[in-house]
C-alpha positions in Angstrom: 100.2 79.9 127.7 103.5 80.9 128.7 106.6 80.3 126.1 110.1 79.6 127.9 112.2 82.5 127.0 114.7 79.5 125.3 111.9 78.8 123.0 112.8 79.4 119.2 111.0 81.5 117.2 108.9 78.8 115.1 107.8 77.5 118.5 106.7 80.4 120.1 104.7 81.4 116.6 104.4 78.0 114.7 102.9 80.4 111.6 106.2 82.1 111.4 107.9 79.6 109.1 104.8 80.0 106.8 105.1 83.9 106.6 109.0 83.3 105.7 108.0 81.9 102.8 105.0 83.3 101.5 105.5 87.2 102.2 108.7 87.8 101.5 109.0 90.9 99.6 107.6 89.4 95.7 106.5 86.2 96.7 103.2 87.4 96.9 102.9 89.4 93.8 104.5 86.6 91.7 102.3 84.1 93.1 99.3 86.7 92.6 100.3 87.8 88.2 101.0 83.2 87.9 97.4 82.7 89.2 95.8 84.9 87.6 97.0 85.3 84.0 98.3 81.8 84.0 101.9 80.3 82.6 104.1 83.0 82.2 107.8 83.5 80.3 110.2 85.5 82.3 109.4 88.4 80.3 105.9 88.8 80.8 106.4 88.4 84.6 108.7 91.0 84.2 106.5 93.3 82.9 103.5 92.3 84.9 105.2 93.5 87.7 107.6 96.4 86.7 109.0 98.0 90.1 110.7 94.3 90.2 114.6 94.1 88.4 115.6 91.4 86.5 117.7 89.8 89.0 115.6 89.8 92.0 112.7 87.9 89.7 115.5 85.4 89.2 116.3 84.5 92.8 113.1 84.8 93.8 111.7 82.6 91.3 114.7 80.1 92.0 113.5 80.5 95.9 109.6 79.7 94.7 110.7 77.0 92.8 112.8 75.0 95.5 109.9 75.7 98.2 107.7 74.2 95.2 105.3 77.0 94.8 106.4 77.4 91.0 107.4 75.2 88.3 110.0 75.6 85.5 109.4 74.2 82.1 112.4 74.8 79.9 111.8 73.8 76.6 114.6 72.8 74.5 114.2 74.6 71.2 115.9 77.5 69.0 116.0 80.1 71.0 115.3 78.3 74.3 112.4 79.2 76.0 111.3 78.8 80.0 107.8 79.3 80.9 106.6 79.7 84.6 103.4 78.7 86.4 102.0 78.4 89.9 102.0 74.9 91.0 99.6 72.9 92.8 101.0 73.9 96.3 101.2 77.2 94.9 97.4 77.1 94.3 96.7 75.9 97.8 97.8 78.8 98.9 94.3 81.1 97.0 91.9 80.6 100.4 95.1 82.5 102.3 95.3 85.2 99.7 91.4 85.7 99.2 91.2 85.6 103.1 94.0 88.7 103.0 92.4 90.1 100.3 89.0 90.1 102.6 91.0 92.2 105.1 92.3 94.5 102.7 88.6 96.2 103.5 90.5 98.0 106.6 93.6 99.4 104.9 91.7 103.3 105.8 90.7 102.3 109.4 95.3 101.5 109.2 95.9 104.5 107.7 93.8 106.6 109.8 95.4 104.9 113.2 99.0 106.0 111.6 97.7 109.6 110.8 96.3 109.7 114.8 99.3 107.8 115.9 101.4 110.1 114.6 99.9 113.1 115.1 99.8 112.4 118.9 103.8 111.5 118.4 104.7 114.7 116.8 102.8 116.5 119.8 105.3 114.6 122.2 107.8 116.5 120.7 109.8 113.8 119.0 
């Protein structure tokens, strides 16, 4: 089926909203170190994934949160203390990431189509 070249994006792909929100750059290792080691403080996400700084873990956990993919519990107490962990429609999301993680099986047939891509590039004189 042809799409109208005035056709937006989201109805030419109707996945593309999806991909927006789950693989932006740390969705998917956030989502990933929530479901599997559970409720997490800030800290221990931190940590879990350390090429991530502090303030990108903030936004992106504010971003997770609004799309509902994470909960906040703040808990009221001396010193305060906020906890983080995957919600329900974040758990939906495990068939999609086991599916992926299926895939992963043909990372060397990618990496060997880029090594012969590019070797056949660099021949063209580029």
């Amino acid at each position: 089926m042809r799409v109208p070249r005035s056709a937006d994006p989201e109805s030419a792909c109707p996945i593309s909203p999806v991909v927006d929100i789950v693989f932006s750059r740390w969705t998917t290792p956030i989502l990933w170190a929530l479901h599997e080691y559970g409720r997490q403080r800030f800290v221990e996400l931190e940590r879990r994934i350390a090429t991530i700084t502090p303030k990108v873990l903030t936004q992106r956990l504010r971003q997770l949160e609004r799309d509902g993919l994470v909960v906040r519990t703040y808990y009221p107490e001396v010193p305060p203390r906020v906890e983080y962990e995957i919600s329900e429609l974040g758990r939906s999301l495990a068939p999609l990431f086991a599916a992926l993680s299926e895939w992963s099986v043909h990372l060397d047939e990618v990496e060997r189509a880029r090594t012969a891509y590019d070797a056949r590039d660099t021949g063209r004189g580029r």
